[in-house]
Each structure stands twice: as structure tokens, then as C-alpha cells.
C-alpha positions in Angstrom: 1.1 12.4 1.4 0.8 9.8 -1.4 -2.3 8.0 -2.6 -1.8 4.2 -2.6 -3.5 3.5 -6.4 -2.0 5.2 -9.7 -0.2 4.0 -13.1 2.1 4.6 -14.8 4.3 3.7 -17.7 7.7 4.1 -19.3 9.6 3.2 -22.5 12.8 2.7 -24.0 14.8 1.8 -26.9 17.9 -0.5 -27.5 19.2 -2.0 -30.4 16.7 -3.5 -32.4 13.7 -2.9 -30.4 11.8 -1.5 -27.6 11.1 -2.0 -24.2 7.9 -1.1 -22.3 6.6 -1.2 -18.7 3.0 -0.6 -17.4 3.0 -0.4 -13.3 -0.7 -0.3 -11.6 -1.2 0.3 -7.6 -3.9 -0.2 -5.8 -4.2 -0.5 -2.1 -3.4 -2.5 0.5 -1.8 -3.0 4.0 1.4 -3.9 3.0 3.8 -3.9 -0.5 2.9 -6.9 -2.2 4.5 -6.9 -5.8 3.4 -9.1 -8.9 5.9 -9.1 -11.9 4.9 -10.8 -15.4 7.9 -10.6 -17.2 9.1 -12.4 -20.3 11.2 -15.6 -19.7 14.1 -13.2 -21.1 14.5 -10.9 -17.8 13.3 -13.5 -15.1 16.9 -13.8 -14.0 16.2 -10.0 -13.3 13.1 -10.5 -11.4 14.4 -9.7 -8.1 16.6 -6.4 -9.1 13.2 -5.3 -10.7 11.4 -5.5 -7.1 14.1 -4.0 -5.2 13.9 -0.9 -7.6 10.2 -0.9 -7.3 10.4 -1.0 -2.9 13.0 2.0 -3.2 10.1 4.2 -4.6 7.2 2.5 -3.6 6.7 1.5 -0.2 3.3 0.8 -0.1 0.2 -1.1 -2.0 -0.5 -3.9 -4.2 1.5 -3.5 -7.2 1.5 -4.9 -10.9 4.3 -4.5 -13.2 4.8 -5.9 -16.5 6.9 -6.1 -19.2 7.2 -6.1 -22.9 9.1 -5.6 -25.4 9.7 -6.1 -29.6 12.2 -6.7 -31.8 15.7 -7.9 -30.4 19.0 -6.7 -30.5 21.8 -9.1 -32.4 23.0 -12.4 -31.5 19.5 -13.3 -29.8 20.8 -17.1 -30.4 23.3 -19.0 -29.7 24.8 -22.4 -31.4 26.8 -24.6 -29.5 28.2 -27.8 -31.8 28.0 -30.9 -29.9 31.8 -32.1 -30.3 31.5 -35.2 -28.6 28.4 -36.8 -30.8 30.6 -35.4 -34.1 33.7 -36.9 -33.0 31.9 -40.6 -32.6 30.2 -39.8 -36.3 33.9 -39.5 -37.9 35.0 -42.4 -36.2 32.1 -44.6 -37.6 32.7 -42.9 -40.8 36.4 -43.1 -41.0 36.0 -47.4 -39.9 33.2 -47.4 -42.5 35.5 -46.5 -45.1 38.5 -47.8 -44.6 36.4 -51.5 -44.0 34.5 -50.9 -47.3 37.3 -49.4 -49.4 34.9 -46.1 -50.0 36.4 -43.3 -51.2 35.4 -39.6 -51.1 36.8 -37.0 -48.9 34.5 -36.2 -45.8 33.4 -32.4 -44.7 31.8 -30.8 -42.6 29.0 -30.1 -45.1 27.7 -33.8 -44.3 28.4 -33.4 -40.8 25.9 -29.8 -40.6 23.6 -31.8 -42.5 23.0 -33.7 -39.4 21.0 -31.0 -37.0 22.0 -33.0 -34.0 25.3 -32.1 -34.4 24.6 -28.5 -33.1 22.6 -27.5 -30.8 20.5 -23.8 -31.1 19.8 -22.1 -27.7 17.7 -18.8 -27.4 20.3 -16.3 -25.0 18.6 -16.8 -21.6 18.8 -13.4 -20.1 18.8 -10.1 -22.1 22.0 -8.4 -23.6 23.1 -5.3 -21.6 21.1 -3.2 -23.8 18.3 -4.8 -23.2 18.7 -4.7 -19.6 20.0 -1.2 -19.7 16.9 -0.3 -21.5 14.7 -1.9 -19.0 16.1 0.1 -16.5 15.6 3.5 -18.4 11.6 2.1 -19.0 11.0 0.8 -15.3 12.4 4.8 -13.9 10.3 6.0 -16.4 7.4 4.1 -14.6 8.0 4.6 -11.2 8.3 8.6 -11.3 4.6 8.7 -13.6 3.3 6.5 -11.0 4.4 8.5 -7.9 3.4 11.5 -10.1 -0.5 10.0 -10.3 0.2 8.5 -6.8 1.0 12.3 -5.6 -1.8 13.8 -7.3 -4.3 11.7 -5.8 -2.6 12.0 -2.2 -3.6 15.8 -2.6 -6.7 14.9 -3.3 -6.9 12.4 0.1 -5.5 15.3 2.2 -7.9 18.0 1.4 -10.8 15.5 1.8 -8.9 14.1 5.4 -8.5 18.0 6.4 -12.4 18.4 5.8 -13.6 15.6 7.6 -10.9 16.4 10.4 -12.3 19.8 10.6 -16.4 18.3 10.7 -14.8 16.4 14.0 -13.1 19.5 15.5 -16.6 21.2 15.4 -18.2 18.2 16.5 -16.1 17.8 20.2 -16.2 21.7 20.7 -20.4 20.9 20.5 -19.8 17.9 22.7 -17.6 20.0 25.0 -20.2 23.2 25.7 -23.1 20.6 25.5 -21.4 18.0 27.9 -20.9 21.3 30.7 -24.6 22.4 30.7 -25.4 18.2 30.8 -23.5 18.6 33.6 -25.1 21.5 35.3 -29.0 20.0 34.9 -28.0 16.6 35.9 -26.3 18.0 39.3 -29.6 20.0 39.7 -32.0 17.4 38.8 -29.9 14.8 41.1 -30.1 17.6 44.1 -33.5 18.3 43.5 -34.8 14.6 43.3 -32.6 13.3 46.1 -34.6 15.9 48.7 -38.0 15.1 46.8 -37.4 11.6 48.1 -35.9 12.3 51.1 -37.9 15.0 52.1 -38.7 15.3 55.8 -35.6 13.4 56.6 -32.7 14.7 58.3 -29.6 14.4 56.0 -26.1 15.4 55.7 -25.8 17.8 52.9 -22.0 18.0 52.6 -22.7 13.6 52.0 -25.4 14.8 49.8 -23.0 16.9 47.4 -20.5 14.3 47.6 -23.0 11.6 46.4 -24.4 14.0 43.9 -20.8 14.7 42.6 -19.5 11.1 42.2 -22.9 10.0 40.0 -22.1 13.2 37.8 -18.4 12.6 37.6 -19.5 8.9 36.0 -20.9 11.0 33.1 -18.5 13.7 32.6 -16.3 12.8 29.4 -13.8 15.7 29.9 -10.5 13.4 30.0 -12.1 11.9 26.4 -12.4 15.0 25.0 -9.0 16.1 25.9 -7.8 12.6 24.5 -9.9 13.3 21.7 -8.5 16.8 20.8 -5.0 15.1 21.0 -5.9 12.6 18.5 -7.0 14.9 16.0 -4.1 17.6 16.2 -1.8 14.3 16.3 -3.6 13.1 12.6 -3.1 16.7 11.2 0.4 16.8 12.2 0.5 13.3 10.0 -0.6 14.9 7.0 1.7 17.4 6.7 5.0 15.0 6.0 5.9 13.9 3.0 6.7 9.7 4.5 4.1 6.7 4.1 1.6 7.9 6.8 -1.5 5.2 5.7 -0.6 2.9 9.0 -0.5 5.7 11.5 -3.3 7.4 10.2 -5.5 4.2 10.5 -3.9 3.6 14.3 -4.9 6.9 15.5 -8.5 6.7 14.1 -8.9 3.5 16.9 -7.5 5.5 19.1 -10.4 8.5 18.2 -13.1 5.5 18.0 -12.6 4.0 21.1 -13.0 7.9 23.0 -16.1 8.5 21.1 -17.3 5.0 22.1 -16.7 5.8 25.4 -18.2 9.2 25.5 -21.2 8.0 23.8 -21.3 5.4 26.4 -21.0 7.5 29.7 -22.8 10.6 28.4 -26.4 10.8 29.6 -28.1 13.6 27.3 -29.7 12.9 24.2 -28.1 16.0 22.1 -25.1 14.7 23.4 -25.5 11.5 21.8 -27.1 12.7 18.5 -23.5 14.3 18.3 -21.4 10.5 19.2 -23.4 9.4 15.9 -22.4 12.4 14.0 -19.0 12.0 15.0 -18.7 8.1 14.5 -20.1 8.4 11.0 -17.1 11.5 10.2 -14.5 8.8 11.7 -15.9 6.1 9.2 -15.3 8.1 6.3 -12.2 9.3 7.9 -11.2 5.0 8.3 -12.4 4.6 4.5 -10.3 7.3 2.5 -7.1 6.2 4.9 -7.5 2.8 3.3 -5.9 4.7 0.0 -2.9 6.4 2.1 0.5 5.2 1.2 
């Protein structure tokens, strides 16, 4: 089990400088990834998330990139042949129409910066990219180091709530049989109070007595219950992205403890529901941080 927030960071070396990478996660219901990358590696942008979703499945992540210093032949200069061309031809017309004389070089036609045209390289050299790489692995395995740590942390705090519930329904369970007991007794025992004197059919009697007590008895939730909660300790013993699952199955466990709290009709009994819903709450709120 993985925790959903961590950092980490990674660095690298190429040719003239250095490459680093910070990564932060925090949670969330799906992977939602926001890059700030120089302009230099934006052509890169989408190889960057694809090696982020192979380790992180998960969580809102932040990743960005920096780097100094830069390897050789960061620019580029590209002479603009076509503008030089119609220069020599006004020259050469110039002089031959005005009898100058002088030879012509290219140290007049450099002197003119529209001539060439400077361009910064638009995406990094393969060192640069190599070294990204090296920087964003580096990342990734401290974060799913932190990310790991934490999910230990989740899991022993999940197992101790999950064990507060399993104590919980086993009170629910021996309380819910004796609620059963006094409320059959107290049914009997009130039914012939206000019957008394009357001739009635006591096999209709026990039959009535047992469908108002079988309205209260919550022995199918607490067997739905119980399969719920072995179900979300089975979940924390595998090592895949879990966080959805878990948070399905606490509905699941809700909506039984709703419904025993609803057709129980013994105060201890429901003294225990509000025990048990406040356990699932914290349960709902450290799940949040499951990958």
C-alpha cells in the first residue's frame, strides 16, 4: 500500500551543466499531472508524463524542472542567403553604374545583422535529454520511497480502526440476540396484558410476535458487515493502487450500519451504530491518502 502525498527529487549532470527535478504528490481521485518545464524540453512534455503514469498511478502530481549551464552549440546561426544575394546585386549595379572601385567581402556583408539570423536550439541536445531522464528516475523512486513509507503508516492506522469495528459488530452481535430475547418477551407479555380475557390463538400469537421481531433483527447486516471488513483487510495486504476500492467498500459498510442503526430498537444497540459510524469516518478520511 502506497500513500498518495510524498516528494522527491533527482539530479544529473551533462556537459556543461546540471539538471534537476523536484516531484510533489498529494491526493486525489484520479492522476492529474502538472509539468513546469523550461521552453527547452516542452517538445518532451508528453514522454515526461508517460514516465511519471508508469510509476505513479495515482494523485495530483507536480513536477518541475531546472537546470544550469548548457552543453555546446546551445545556438544556432542560419545566414539568410536570399536577402545577401539581393544586397550583392544592388552592390555590384551600384558599382559598376558609379564606376566605384573596391573589392566587396563578406566582412561588409556580416556587418549587416540581418544577414544572419541567431536561433536558440529548441529542444535539448541528447545529453541533456539523457540527463533528464537519469534526474526524473531519480525522482520517481524517492517519491515512491516517501510514498511507501507513508502507505505503512496508512495501513497500520487502517488495521487499527478495522480492528475498533470488528469489536464493535461482535458487541452489536451478542447485544442484538439478548434485544431479541426481551423484545419477544416484552411483545408476548404485553399482547396478553391487552388481550387478557380474550380467547386467542397462540400459535397466531407467536407468529405475529415473530414477524415484529424479525423487522428488528440485523443478522443478515452483520454478516454483510463482517464480509466487508475481512474484504478491506484482504485489500491491504497487496502491493496495487487499492485507494478506490477501499473507499467503495466503506459505502458498502455505511449503508449496513445505517441500516442496522435504523431497524435496531435497543438503545445500547444504538450507542454502538454511533461508535461504529464515527470508526468508518476516520476509516473514509485516511483512505482519502491511499494510492
Amino acid at each position: 500500500m502506497k500513500s498518495m502525498t510524498g516528494y522527491g527529487s533527482g539530479d544529473a549532470s551533462f556537459p556543461g551543466g546540471r539538471v534537476h527535478i523536484d516531484i510533489r504528490a498529494v491526493n486525489h481521485r484520479f492522476l492529474e499531472v502538472k509539468t513546469i518545464l523550461p521552453r527547452e524540453f516542452l517538445p518532451w512534455e508528453q514522454e515526461v508524463r508517460h514516465l511519471l503514469s508508469t510509476r505513479v498511478k495515482r494523485g495530483r502530481i507536480e513536477l518541475a524542472l531546472t537546470f544550469s549551464g548548457r552543453s555546446p552549440r546551445a545556438y544556432t546561426i542560419q545566414p539568410n542567403v536570399e536577402l545577401a544575394r539581393a544586397y550583392y546585386v544592388a552592390l555590384t549595379r551600384l558599382r559598376r553604374e558609379l564606376g566605384l572601385t573596391g573589392d566587396m567581402d563578406c566582412s561588409w556583408l556580416t556587418s549587416h545583422t540581418e544577414l544572419l539570423q541567431l536561433t536558440e536550439r529548441a529542444q535539448p541536445t541528447a545529453e541533456e535529454w539523457a540527463a533528464a531522464k537519469r534526474a526524473l528516475q531519480q525522482a520517481l523512486t524517492a517519491l515512491e520511497r516517501h510514498r511507501t513509507r507513508e502507505g505503512k503508516f496508512l495501513q497500520r492506522e487502517l488495521r487499527a480502526r478495522l480492528s475498533t469495528l470488528r469489536k464493535i459488530r461482535r458487541a452489536i452481535q451478542s447485544r442484538s440476540r439478548a434485544a431479541q430475547r426481551t423484545l419477544r418477551r416484552k411483545l408476548r407479555e404485553r399482547v396478553k396484558t391487552l388481550l387478557q380475557g380474550a380467547d386467542i390463538d397462540q400459535s397466531r400469537l407467536l407468529q405475529e410476535v415473530a414477524t415484529l421481531v424479525q423487522k428488528t433483527d440485523v443478522t443478515e447486516e452483520l454478516v454483510r458487515f463482517h464480509s466487508h471488513l475481512d474484504a478491506f483487510a484482504e485489500l491491504l495486504q497487496t502491493h496495487e493502487p487499492v485507494g478506490k476500492r477501499l473507499d467503495f467498500l466503506l459505502q458498502e459498510l455505511q449503508r449496513e450500519v445505517n441500516t442496522i442503526g435504523a431497524k435496531a430498537d435497543d438503545a445500547a444497540i444504538r450507542h454502538l451504530v454511533v461508535a461504529a459510524k464515527e470508526e468508518v469516518e476516520k476509516l473514509r478520511e485516511q483512505t482519502q491518502n491511499v494510492e
